[in-house]
C-alpha positions as CSV (number, residue, x, y, z in Angstrom):
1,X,137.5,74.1,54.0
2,X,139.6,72.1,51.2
3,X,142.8,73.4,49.3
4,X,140.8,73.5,45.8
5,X,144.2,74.1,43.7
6,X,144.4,70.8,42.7
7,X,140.6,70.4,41.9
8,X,139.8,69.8,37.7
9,X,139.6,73.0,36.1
10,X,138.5,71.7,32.8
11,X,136.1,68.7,31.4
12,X,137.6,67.1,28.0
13,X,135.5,64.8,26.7
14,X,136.8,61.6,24.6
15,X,135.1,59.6,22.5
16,X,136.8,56.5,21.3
17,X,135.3,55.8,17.7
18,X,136.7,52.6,14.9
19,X,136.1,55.4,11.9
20,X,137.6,58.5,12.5
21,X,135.9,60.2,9.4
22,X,132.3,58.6,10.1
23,X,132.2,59.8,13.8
24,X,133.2,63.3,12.3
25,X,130.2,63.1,9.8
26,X,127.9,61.6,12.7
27,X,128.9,64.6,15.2
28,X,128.8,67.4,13.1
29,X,125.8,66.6,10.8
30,X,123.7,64.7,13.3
31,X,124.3,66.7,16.6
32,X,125.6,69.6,14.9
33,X,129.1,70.0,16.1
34,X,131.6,71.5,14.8
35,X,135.7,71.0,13.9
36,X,138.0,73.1,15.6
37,X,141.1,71.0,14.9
38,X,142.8,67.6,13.7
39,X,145.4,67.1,16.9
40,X,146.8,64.1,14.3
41,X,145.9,61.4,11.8
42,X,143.6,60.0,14.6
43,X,142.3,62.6,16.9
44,X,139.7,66.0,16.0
45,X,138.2,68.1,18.7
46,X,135.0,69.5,18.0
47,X,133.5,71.9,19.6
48,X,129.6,73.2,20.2
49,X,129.2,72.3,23.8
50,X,130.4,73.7,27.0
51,X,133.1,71.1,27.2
52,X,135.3,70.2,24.2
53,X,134.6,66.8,22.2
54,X,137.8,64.8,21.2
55,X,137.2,62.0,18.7
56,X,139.4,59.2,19.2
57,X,140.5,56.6,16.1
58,X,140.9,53.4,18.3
59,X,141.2,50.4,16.6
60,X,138.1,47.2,16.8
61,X,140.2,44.5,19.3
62,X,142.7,47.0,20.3
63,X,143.2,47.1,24.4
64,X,142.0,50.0,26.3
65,X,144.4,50.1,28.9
66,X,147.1,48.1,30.4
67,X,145.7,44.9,31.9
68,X,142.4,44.8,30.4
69,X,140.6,41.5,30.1
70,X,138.3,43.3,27.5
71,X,139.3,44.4,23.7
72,X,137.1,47.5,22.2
73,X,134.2,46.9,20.5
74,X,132.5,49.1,18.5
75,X,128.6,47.3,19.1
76,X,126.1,49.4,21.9
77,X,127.1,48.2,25.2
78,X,125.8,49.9,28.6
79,X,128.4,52.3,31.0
80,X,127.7,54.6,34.0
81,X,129.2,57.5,32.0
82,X,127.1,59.0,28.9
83,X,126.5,62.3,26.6
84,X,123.5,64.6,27.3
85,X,123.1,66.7,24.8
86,X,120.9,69.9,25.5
87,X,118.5,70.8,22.9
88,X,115.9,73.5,22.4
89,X,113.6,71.7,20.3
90,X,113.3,67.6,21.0
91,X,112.1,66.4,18.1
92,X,114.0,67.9,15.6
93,X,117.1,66.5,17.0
94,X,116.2,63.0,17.5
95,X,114.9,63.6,13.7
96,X,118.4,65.1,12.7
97,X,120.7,62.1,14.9
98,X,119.2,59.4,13.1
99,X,119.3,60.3,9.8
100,X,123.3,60.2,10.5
101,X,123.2,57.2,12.0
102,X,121.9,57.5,15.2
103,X,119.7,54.4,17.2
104,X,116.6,55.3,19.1
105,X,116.4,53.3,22.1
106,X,112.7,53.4,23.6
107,X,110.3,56.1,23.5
108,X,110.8,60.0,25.2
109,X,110.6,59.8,28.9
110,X,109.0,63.3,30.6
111,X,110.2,64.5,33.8
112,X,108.9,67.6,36.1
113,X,112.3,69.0,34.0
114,X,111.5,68.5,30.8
115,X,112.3,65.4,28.5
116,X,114.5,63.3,26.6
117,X,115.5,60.6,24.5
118,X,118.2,57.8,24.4
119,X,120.3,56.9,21.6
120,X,122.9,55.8,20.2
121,X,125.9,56.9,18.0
122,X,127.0,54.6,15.2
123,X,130.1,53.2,17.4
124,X,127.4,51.7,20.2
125,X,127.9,55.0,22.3
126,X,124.5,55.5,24.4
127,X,123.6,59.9,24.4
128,X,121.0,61.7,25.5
129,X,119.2,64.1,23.8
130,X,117.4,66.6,26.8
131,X,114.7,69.1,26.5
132,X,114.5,71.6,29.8
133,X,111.4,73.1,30.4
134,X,110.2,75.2,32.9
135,X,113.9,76.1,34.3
136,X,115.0,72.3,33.8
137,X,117.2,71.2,36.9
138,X,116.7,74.5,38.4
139,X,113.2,73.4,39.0
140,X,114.2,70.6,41.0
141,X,114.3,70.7,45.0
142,X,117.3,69.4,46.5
143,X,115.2,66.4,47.6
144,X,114.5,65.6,43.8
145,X,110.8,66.7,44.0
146,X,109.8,70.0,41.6
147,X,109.1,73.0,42.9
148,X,105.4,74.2,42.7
């Protein structure tokens, strides 16, 4: 058994975003987040999920970390690393995303665990919007098959 003491206790989430005040609209009105607090000029936390949403004023061109070869740019690009956002109602949401800004990216894909939809935020940021049904991942084997 492992010493778990120095295992993550917590899950911030950080969203680098070119318009502080635009993100803010976008989160709050089209996913329906909501401010806790301004941490500075250039940062808000929002809350409304199970983990805490930072938004992140990071400038077009500016370097992500020390060494990059890449600048940030604010246009959708892919990563291994995306939103999900839970919903109870599917349609509704994607209806609510877009009229803040948000892309639709294909049409809703339908799983043994419900469905969903991709997006993305004004800034190029891919997010899901999911739909459980049925008991969602709790439906799922360990396999990856759905239990009858």
């Amino acid at each position: 058994m492992s010493d778990s003491s120095d295992a993550p206790s917590t899950l911030l989430v950080n969203i680098d975003v070119a318009d502080l005040e635009l993100a803010i609209e976008f989160y709050t009105v089209g996913i329906g987040l909501t401010v806790r607090r301004r941490l500075g000029p250039d940062i808000v936390e929002l809350l409304g999920t199970s983990s805490p949403i930072f938004l992140t004023e990071q400038p077009t061109g500016s370097v992500p970390f020390a060494g990059a070869t890449l600048r940030r740019e604010y246009r959708r690009h892919w990563t291994s690393v995306h939103l999900d956002f839970v919903v109870h109602e599917l349609e509704p949401a994607v209806r609510r995303a877009e009229s803040a800004g948000a892309r639709v990216e294909g049409e809703t894909q339908e799983f043994a665990w419900g469905r969903y939809r991709v997006m993305a935020d004004p800034f190029g940021n891919g997010f899901c919007l999911l739909q459980f049904e049925g008991g969602g991942y709790a439906r799922l084997e360990p396999s990856g098959g759905a239990r009858a």
